[in-house]
C-alpha positions in Angstrom: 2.4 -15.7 65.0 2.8 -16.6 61.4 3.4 -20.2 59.6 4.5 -19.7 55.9 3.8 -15.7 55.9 0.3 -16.8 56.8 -1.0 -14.9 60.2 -2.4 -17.4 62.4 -4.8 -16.7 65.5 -4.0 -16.8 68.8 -5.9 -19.6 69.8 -4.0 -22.3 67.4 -1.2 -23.1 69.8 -3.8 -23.4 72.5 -6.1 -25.5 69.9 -2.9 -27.7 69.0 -2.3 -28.5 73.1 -5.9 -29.0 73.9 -5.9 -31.6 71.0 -2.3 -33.0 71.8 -3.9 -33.6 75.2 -7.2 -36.0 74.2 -5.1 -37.5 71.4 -2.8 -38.5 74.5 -5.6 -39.5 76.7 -7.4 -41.5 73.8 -3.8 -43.5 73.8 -3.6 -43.9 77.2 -7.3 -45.4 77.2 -6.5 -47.6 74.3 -3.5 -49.0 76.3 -5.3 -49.6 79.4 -8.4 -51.1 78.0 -5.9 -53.2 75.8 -4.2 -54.2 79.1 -7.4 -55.2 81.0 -8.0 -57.5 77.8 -10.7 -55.6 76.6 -12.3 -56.0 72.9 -13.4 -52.5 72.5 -9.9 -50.7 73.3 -10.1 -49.0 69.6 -14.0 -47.9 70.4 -12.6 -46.5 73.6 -9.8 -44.9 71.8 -12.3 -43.4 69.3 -14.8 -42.0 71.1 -12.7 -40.6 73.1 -11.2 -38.5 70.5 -14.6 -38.1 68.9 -16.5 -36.7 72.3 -13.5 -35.4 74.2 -14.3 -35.9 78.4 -17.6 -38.1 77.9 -15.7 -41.3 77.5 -13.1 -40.5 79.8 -15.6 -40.1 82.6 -17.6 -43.3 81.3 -14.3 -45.7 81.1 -12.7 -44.3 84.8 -16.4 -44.8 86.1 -16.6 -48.3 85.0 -13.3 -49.6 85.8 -13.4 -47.8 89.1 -13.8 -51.3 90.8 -11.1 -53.4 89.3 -8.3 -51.9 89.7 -5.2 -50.5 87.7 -4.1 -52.5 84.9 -0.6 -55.0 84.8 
């Protein structure tokens, strides 16, 4: 694979998905949390694409009780 004449390694496209993936994920967070009237939607967002699978476990853990979000 090649961009520009430049050989790129294999793992790029599979670099570019894993990151298109938390990037989605941080979204989704930030639009739930923003739903559920939450202050710290943007921290959620953020750490989220800071620490990858942390957060996600931490915000589905503590809104396990309430509900989805209208």
């Amino acid at each position: 694979m090649s961009l520009f004449g430049v050989a790129l390694p294999w793992s790029l496209p599979l670099t570019l998905v894993v990151y298109g993936i938390v990037l989605a994920v941080a979204v989704w967070i930030y639009r739930d949390a923003k739903a559920r009237g939450s202050r710290h939607a943007l921290g959620w967002a953020v750490a989220t694409v800071v620490f990858a699978i942390v957060p996600v476990l931490l915000y589905m853990y503590l809104h396990r009780d309430v509900g989805p979000a209208r």
